[in-house]
N, C-alpha and C positions, 0 to 999 in steps of 0.2 A: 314212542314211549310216553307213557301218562306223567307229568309233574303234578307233585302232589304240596300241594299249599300250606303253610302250616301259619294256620289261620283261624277265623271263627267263623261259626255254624250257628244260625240263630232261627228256630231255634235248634240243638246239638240234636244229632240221631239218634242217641241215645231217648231224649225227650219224645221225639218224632216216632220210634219204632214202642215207646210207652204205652203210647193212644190206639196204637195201629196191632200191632198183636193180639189184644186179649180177642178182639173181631176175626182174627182167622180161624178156622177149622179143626185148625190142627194145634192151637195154644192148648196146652195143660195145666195150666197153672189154674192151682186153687185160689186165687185173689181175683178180685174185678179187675183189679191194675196191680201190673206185675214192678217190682222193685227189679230196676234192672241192671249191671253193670257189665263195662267192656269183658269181652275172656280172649277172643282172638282174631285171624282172620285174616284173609290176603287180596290180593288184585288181581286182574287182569285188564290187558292192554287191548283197546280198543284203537286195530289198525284205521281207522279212519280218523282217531283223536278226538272223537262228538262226543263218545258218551264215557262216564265217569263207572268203572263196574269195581263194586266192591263185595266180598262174600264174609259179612260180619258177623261177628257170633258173640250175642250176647245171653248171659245167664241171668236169672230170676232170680235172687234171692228172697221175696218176698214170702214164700209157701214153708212148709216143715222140713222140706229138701230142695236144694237149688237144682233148674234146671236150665241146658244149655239149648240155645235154638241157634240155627243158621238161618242168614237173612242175607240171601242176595242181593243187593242194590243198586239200581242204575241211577245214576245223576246227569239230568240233561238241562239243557239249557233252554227248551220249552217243554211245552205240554208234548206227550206221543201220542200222535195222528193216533184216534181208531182203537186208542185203549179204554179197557173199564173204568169205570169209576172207582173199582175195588182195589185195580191194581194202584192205583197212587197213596202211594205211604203218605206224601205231604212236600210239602215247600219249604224251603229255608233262603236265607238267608247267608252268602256266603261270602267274607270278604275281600277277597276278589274278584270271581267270576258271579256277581250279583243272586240275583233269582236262580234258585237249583229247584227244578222239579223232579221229587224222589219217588222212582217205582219199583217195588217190588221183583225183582230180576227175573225169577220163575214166569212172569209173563212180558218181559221187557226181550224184545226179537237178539237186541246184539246181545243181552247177556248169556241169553241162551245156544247164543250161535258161538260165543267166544267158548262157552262151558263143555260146547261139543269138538270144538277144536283142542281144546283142552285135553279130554278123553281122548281122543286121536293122535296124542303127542303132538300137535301141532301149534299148541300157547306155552308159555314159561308163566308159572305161578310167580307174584311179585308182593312184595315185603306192602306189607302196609302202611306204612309210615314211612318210605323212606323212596324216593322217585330213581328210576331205572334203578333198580335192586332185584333181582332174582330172591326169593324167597327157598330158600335150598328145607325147610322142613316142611312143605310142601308135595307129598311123593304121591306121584300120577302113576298108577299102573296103568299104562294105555292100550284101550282096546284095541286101537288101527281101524279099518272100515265101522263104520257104526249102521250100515243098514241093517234092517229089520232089529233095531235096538232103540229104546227109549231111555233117555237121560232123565234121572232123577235124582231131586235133590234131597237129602233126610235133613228135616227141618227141626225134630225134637232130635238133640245126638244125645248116643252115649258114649262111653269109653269102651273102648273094646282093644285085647290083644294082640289076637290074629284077624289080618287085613287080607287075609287070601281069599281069593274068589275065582270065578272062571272067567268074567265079563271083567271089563275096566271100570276103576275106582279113583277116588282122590280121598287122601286122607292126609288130615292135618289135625294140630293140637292148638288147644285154648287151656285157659289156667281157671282154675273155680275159686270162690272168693278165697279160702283157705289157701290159699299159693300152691296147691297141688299141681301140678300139670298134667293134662290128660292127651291123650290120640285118639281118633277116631274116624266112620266114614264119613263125609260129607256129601258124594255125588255118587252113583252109579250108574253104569251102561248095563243094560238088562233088558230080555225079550220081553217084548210086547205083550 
């Protein structure tokens, strides 16, 4: 089980994912730099205890309407062998465990490898701030076998109602600056 530090980040991910969004594909925000604050988010437990995974979700207020993005993140303790350039959010500063090198989880192998065990029913979704804690508002519909299925992740979310689908899902809630709280999907298992 991951222990979680409660400590400083320098600089904060919030800072870190500042710089690093507006350059992805899939940012929407109308601003060059997006005004950004916590909304939600949880863990998963990395059985080998290397790497740091967290699935962060923060919202834009910056634009005429706030939007919410999901931000997988791995934190390791060196560079990953063999990855892009693109996938590295960045570096910090952490006070404990020194130098974090922060990638992008969507192309980071364990984060994706924990996110398909996940779908499988085979990970426990974990509280974000709080070390060996089960995150109970975290609900995996699990697919069970995942061949011929591709995991993905919705990076712009929205709120949605109904969470039924035929494929496996994970759906979790964030709050928007307004203290509203929302539910939504976050991953799905889906063909090819």
């Amino acid at each position: 089980m991951a222990s979680i530090h409660h400590t400083t980040m320098t600089p904060t991910k919030v800072e870190l994912l500042t710089g690093w969004l507006p350059k992805q594909s899939w940012y929407v925000g109308d601003a060059p730099t997006p005004t950004l604050v916590r909304g939600g988010g949880f863990r998963l437990d990395d059985p080998q205890g290397e790497v740091g995974i967290e699935f962060t979700i923060v919202v834009d207020v910056g634009g005429q309407d706030p939007v919410a993005y999901l931000v997988p993140m791995a934190y390791r303790g060196a560079p990953l062998e063999g990855a892009p350039a693109e996938a590295l959010i960045g570096t910090s500063e952490h006070g404990v465990l020194g130098t974090r090198w922060i990638y992008d989880g969507g192309r980071d192998p364990v984060v994706t490898g924990r996110l398909r065990a996940l779908l499988r029913g085979e990970a426990v979704p974990q509280h974000q701030h709080d070390s060996d804690t089960p995150d109970p508002t975290v609900v995996v519909h699990a697919a069970g076998p995942l061949d011929g299925l591709d995991v993905r992740v919705n990076r712009v979310l929205r709120p949605v109602e109904d969470t039924q689908g035929p494929f496996g899902h994970v759906v979790a809630g964030w709050t928007w600056p307004n203290g509203k709280a929302v539910r939504g999907v976050l991953a799905v298992a889906a063909p090819r």
